[in-house]
C-alpha positions as a printed Julia matrix, in Angstrom:
154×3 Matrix{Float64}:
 24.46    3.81  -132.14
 25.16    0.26  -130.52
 28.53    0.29  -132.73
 29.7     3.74  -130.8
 28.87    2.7   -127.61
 30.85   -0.88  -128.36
 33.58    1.24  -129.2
 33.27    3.86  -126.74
 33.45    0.53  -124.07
 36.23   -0.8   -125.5
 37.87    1.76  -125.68
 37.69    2.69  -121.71
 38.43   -0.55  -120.99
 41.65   -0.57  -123.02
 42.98    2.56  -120.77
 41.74    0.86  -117.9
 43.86   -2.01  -118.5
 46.74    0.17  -119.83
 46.81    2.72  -116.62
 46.43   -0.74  -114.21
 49.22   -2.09  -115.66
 51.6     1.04  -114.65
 51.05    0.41  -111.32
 53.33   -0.17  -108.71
 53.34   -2.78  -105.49
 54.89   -3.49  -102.56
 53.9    -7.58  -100.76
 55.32   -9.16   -97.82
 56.2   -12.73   -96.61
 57.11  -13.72   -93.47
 59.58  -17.3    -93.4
 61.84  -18.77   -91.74
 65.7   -17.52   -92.43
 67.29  -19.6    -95.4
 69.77  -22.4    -94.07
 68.78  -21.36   -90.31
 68.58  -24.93   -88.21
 66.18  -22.69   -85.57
 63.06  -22.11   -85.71
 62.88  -18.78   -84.32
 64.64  -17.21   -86.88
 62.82  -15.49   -89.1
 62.94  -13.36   -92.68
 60.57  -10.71   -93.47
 60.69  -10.03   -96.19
 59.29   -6.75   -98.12
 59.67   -6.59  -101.74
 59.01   -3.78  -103.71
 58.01   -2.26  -107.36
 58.52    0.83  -108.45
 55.32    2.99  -110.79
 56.11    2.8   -114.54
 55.14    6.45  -114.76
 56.6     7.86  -111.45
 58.39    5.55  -109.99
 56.74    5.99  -106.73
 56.33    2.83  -104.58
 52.83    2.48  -102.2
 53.11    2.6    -98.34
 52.84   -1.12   -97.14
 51.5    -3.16   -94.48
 52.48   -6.34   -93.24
 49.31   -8.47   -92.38
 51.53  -10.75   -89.85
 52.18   -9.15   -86.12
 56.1    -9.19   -85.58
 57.17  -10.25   -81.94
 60.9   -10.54   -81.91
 64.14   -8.33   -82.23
 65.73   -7.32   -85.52
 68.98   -8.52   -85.23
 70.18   -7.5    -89.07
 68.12   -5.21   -91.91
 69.46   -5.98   -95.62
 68.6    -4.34   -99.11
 69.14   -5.4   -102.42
 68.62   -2.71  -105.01
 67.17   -5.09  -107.97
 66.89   -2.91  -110.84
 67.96    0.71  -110.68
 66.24    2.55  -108.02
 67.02    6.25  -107.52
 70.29    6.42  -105.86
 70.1     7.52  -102.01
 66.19    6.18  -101.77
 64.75    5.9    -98.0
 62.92    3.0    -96.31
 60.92    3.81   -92.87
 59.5     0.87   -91.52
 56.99    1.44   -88.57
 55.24   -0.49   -85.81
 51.86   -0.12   -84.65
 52.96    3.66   -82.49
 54.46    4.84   -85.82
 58.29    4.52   -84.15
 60.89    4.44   -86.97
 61.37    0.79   -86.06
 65.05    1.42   -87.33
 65.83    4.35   -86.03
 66.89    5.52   -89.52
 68.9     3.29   -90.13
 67.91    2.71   -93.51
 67.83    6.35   -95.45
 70.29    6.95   -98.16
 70.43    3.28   -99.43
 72.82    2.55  -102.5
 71.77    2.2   -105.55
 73.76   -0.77  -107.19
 74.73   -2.43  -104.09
 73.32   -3.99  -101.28
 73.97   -2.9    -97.54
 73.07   -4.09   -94.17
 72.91   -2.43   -90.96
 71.87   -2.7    -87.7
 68.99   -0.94   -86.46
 69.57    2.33   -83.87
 67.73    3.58   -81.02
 68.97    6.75   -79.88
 71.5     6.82   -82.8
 73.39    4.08   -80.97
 73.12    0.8    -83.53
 71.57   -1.88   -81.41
 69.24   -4.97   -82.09
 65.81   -3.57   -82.07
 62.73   -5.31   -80.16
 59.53   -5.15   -82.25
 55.93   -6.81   -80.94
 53.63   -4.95   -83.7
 52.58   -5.19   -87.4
 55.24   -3.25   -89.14
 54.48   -1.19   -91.7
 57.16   -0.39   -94.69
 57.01    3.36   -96.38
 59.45    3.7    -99.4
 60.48    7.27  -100.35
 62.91    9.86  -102.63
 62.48    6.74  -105.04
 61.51    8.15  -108.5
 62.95    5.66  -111.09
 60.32    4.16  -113.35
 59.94    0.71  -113.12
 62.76    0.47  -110.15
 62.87   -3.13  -107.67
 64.33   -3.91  -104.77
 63.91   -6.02  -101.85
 64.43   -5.19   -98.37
 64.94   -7.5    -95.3
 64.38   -7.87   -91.68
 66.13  -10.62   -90.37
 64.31  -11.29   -86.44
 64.98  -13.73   -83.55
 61.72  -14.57   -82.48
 61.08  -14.32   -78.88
 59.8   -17.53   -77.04
């Protein structure tokens, strides 16, 4: 009896560990920009994981608030993301923070745009945690990184 129930926990923990490991993630850092001599330019940086099974990548928060305007958005496909895969990314009154800028993104290369309000591409002010939403991505296993590059305000 103790033997089956050994087995019977090892055995749940072994599909435990197996179905964890599918999983997918999304983190974010917040840095100064690479090379930048001022101080109040910033990176933030979202970088993203795909589900082994589904490809589907989890809605993500950024902990850090976000005063500043987005003065250039970036994304670098990694490793083959569905072609034509979305990215919202929205502030604390769930505004498109891009304006939709970045739908249809390319899968192989990368592509940077400006962000739009009212369609018209413009630098975007942001004060708010900004929260990043990934979608139409079903590639198993897919990266990519996206960027916000931001001019902090003084």
């Amino acid at each position: 009896m103790k033997l089956k129930i050994l087995l019977l926990t090892m055995g749940l923990f072994l599909i435990t560990s197996i179905a964890g490991a599918a999983g997918s993630s999304g983190t974010c850092s917040f840095a100064p920009s690479d090379g930048s001599r001022n101080s109040q330019h910033k990176t933030l940086t979202f970088t993203w994981v795909g589900d082994d099974a589904t490809g589907s990548v989890p809605t993500t928060q950024c902990g850090m608030r976000i005063d500043g305007y987005i003065v250039r958005a970036v994304t670098d496909p990694g490793v083959a993301p569905t072609d034509n895969y979305n990215i919202v990314v929205r502030d604390d009154d769930s505004v498109d923070v891009m304006g939709g800028a970045w739908e249809n993104r390319d899968s192989i290369e990368g592509e940077q745009v400006l962000g739009k309000i009212d369609g018209t591409p413009s630098a975007v002010r942001v004060d708010s945690k900004l929260t990043f939403t990934l979608t139409d991505q079903t590639n198993a296993g897919a990266t990519g990184i996206a960027k916000l590059y931001i001019v902090q305000t003084p």
